[in-house]
PASEBA-1860 file (N, C-alpha, C; in nm, 3 decimals):
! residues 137
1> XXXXXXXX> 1.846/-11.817/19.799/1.991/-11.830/19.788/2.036/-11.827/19.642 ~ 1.964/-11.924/19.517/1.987/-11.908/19.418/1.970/-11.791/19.332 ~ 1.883/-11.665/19.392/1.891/-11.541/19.353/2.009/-11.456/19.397 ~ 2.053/-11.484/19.519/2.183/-11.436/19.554/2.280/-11.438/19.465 ~ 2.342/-11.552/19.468/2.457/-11.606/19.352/2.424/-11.554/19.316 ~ 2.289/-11.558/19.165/2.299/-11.486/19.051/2.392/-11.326/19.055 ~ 2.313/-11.284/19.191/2.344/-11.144/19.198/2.480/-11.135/19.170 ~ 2.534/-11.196/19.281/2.682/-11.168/19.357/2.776/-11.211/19.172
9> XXXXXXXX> 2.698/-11.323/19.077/2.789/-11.317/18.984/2.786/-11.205/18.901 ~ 2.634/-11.179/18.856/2.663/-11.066/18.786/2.708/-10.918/18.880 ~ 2.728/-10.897/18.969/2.814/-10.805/19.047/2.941/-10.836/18.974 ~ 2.965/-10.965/19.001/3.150/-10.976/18.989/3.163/-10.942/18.841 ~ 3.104/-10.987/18.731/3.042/-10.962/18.622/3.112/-10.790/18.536 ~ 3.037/-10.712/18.639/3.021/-10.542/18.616/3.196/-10.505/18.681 ~ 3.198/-10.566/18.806/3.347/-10.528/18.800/3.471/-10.596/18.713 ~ 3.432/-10.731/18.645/3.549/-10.725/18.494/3.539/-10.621/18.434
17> XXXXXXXX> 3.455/-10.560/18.406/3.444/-10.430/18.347/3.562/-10.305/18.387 ~ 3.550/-10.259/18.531/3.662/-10.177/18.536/3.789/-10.215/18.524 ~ 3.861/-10.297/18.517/3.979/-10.415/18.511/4.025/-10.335/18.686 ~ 3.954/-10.322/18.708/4.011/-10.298/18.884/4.045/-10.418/18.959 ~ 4.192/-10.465/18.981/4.228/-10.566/19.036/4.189/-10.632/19.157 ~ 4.211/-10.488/19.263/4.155/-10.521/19.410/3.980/-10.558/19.366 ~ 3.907/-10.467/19.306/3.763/-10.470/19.295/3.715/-10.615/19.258 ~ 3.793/-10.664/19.202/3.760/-10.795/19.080/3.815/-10.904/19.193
25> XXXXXXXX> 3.948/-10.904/19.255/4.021/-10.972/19.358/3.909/-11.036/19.448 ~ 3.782/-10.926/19.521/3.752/-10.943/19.622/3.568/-11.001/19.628 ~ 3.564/-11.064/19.464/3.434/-11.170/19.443/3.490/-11.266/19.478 ~ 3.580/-11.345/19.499/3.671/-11.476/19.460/3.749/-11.542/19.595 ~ 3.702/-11.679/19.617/3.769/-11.729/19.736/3.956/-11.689/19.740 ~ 3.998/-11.726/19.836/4.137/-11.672/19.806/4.192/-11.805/19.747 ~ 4.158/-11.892/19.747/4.193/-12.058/19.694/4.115/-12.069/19.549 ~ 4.064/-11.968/19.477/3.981/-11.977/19.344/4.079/-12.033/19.240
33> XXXXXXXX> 3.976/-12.115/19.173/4.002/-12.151/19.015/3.948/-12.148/18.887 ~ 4.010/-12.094/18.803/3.949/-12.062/18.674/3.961/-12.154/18.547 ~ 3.943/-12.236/18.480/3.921/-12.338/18.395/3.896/-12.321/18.305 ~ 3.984/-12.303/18.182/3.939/-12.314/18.038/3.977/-12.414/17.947 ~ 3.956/-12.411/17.846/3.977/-12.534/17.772/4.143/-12.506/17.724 ~ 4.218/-12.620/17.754/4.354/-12.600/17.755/4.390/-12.603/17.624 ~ 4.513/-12.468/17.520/4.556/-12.453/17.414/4.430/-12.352/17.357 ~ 4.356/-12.241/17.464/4.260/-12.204/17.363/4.326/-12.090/17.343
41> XXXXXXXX> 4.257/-11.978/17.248/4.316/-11.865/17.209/4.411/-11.765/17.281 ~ 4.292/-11.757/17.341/4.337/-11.619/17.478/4.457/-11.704/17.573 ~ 4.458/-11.784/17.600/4.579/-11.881/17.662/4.690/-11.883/17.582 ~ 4.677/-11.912/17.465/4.795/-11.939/17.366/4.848/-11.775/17.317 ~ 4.737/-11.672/17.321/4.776/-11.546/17.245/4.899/-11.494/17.361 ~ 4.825/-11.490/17.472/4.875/-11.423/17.593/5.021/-11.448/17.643 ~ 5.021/-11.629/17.560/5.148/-11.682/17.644/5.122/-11.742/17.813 ~ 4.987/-11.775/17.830/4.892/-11.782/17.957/4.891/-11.925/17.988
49> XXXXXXXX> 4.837/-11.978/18.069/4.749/-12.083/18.159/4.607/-12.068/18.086 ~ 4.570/-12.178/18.082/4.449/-12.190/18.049/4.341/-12.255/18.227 ~ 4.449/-12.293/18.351/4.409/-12.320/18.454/4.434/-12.202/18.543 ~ 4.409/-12.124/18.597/4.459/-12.015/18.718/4.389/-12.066/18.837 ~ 4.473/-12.030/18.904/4.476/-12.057/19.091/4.492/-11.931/19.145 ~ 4.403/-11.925/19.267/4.420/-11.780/19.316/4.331/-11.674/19.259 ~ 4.266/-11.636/19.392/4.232/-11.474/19.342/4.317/-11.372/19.299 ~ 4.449/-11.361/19.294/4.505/-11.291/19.293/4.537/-11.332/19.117
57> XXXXXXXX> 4.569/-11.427/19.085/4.603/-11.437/18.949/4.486/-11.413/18.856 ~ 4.424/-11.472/18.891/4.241/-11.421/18.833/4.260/-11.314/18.819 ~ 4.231/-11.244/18.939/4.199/-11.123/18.936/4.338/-11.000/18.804 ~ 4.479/-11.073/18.809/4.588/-10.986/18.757/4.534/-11.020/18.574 ~ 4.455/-11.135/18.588/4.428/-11.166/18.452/4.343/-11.109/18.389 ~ 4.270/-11.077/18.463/4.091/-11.007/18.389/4.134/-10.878/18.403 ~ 4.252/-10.790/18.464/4.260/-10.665/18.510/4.354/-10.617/18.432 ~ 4.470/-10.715/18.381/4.630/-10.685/18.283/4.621/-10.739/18.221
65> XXXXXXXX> 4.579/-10.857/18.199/4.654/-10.947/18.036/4.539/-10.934/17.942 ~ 4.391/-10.945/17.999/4.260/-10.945/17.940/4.290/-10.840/17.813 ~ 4.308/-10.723/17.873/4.280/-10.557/17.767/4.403/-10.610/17.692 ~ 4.501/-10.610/17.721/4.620/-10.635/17.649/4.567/-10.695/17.513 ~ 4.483/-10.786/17.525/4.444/-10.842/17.329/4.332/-10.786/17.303 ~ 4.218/-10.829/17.428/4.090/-10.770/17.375/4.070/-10.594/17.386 ~ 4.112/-10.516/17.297/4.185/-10.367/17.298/4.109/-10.282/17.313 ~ 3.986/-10.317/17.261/3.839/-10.213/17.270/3.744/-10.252/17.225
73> XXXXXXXX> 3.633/-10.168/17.194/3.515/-10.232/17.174/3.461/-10.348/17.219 ~ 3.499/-10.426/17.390/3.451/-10.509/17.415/3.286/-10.517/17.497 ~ 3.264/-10.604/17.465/3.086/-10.579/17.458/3.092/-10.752/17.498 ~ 2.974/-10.797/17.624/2.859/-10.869/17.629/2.760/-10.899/17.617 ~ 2.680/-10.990/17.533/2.564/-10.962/17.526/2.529/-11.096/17.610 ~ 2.452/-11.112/17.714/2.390/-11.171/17.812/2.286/-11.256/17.690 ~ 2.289/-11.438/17.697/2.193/-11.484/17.677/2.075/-11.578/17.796 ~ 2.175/-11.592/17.885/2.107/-11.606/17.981/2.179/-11.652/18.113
81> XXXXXXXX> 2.105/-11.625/18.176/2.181/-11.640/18.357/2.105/-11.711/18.456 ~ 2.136/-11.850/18.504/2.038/-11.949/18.522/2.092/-11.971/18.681 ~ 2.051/-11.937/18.832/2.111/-12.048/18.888/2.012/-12.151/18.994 ~ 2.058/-12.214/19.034/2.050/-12.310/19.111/2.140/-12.395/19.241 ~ 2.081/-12.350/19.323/2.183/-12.356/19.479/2.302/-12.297/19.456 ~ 2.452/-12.365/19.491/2.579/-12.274/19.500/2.602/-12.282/19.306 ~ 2.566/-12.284/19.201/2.635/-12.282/19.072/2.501/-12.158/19.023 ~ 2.559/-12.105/18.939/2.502/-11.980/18.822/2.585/-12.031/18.703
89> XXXXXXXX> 2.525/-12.034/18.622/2.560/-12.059/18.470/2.538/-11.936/18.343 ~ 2.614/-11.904/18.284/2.621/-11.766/18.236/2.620/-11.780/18.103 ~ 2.531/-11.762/17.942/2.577/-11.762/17.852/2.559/-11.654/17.790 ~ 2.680/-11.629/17.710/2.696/-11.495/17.641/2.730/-11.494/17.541 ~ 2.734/-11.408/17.481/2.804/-11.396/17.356/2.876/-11.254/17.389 ~ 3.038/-11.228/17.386/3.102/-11.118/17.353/3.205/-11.103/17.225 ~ 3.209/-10.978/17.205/3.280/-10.927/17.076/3.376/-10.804/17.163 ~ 3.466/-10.781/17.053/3.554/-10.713/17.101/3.681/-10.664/16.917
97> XXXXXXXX> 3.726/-10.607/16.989/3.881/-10.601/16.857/4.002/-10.618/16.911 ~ 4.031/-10.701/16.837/4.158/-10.784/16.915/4.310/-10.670/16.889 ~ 4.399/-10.678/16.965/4.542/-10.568/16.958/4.567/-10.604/16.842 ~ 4.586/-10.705/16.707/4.597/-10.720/16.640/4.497/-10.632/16.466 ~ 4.395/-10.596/16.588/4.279/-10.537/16.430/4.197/-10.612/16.407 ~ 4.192/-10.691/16.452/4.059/-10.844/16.415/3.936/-10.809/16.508 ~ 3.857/-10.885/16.438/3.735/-10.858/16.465/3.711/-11.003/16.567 ~ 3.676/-10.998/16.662/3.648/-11.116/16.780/3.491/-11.081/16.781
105> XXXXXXXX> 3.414/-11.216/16.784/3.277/-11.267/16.810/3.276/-11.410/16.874 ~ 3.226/-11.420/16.974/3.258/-11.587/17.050/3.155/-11.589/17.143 ~ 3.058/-11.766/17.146/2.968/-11.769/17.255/3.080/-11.840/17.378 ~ 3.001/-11.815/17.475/3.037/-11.843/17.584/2.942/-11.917/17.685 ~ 3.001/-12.013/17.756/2.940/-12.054/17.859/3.025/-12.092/18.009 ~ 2.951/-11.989/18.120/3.015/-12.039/18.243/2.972/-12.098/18.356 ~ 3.044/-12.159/18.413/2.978/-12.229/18.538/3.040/-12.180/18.634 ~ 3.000/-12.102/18.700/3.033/-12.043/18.845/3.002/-12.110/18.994
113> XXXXXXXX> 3.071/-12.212/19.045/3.018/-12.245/19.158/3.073/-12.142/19.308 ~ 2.968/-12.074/19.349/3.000/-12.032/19.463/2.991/-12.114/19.620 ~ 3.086/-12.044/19.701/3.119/-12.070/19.860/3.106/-11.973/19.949 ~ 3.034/-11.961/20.061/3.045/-11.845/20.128/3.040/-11.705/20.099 ~ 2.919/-11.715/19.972/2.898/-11.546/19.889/3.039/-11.536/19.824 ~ 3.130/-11.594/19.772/3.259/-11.559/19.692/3.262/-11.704/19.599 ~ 3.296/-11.622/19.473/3.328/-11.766/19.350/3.427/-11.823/19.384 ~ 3.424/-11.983/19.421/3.511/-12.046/19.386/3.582/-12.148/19.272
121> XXXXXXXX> 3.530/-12.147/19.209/3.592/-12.256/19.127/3.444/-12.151/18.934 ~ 3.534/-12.137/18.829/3.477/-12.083/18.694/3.518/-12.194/18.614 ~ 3.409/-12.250/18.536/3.433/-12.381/18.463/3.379/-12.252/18.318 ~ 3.470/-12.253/18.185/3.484/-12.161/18.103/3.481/-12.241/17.943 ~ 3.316/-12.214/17.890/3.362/-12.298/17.770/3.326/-12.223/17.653 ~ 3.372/-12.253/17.574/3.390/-12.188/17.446/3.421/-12.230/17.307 ~ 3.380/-12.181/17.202/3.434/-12.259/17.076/3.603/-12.233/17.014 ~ 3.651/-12.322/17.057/3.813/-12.273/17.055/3.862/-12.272/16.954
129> XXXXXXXX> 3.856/-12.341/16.837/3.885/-12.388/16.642/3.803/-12.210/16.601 ~ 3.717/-12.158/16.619/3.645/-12.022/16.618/3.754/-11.912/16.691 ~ 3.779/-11.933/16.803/3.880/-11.858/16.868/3.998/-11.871/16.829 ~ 4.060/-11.947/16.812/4.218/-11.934/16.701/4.148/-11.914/16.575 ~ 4.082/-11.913/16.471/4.047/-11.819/16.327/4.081/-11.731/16.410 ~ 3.990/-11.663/16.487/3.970/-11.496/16.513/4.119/-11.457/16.529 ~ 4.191/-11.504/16.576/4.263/-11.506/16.654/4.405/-11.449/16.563 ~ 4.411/-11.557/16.488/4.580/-11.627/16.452/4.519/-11.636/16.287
137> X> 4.429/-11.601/16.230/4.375/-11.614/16.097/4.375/-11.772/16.014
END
């Protein structure tokens, strides 16, 4: 089972990649929540929630507002992908260039607890004092 998850996250994973809404929509309970640390960059740049509810907002987020800052050159580099029963834990490091011209580098760590083969609930952490520099200079 704990090889599953893994899968099913890094599946959901490859489809942030296309910002395909329906594609990205349909990893995610329809009651999903996404969790970041409240006042962080990407929340504050966007004009965003740092809490989302819904697959559907998830999904409009990683698919429309995401590209909107992070503009190109976005890249993951996988440090590791761990799970255990319904949670997978994800750390990464991605870079990107922000709509602004800045150069973005940030680790990451997620906690994915799944339900019924679909994520429900993304616990999202990050160095946020690092993410506003990048950010807001």
């Amino acid at each position: 089972m704990a090889q599953d998850n893994r899968d099913i996250v890094l599946d959901a994973w490859r489809s942030f990649a296309t910002h395909d809404g329906e594609r990205i929509a349909a990893h995610f309970t329809e009651d999903a929540e996404w969790l970041a640390p409240e006042g962080n960059a990407t929340a504050v740049a966007l004009e965003g929630p740092s809490h989302m509810v819904g697959r559907k907002a998830i999904a409009r987020f990683i698919a429309d507002d995401f590209p909107r800052l992070f503009v190109r050159d976005v890249a993951v580099e996988f440090r590791g992908v761990y799970a255990a029963g319904d949670r997978v834990i994800v750390e990464e490091t991605m870079s990107a260039t922000l709509a602004n011209g800045n150069a973005y580098v940030n680790d990451y760590c997620f906690v994915f607890e799944l339900k019924d083969g679909l994520i429900h609930r993304v616990r999202e952490y990050m160095d946020t004092a690092r993410g506003h520099r990048m950010m807001f200079g």
